[in-house]
N, C-alpha and C positions, 0 to 999 in steps of 0.2 A: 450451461444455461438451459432452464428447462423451454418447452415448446409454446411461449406463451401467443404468440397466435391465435391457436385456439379458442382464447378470450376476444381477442379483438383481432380483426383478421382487417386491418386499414396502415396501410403504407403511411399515411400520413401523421397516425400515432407513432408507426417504431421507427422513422429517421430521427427523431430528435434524439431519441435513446440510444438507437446506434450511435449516432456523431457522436453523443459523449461518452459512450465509452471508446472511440476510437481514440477521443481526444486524449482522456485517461490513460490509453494502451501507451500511448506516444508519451505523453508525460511525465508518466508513472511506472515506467517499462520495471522497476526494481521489483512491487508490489506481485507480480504477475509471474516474476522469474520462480521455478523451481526449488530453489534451495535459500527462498527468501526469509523461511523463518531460520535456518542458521545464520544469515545473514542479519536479521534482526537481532538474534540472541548476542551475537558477537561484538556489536552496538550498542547492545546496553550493558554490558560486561565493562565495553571502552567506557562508556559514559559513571558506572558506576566505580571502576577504577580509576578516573580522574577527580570525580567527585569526591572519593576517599581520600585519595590524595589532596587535596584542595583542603577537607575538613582537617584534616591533621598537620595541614601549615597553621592554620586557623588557630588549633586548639595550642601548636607548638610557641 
């Protein structure tokens, strides 16, 4: 995160943004993990081979 402070230098502007991104950290802890885009990609791979599979009951 860059040093935005600088801009506004008031506590009472960055807790709200802090809180939400803590709340996001806690939330959304996947988004944030390291090896979230293999973990993405591997997701839509599952979804695009169910998918398939779905269309070819469909077409059968």
């Amino acid at each position: 995160m860059t040093d935005l402070s600088r801009l506004v230098d008031d506590p009472a502007v960055w807790a709200p943004i802090h809180k939400i991104a803590g709340t996001l950290d806690k939330a959304l802890p996947g988004i944030f993990a390291a090896d979230y885009a293999e973990r993405l990609e591997a997701a839509r791979h599952r979804l695009r081979t169910a998918t398939g599979s779905l269309a070819e009951e469909q077409d059968g």
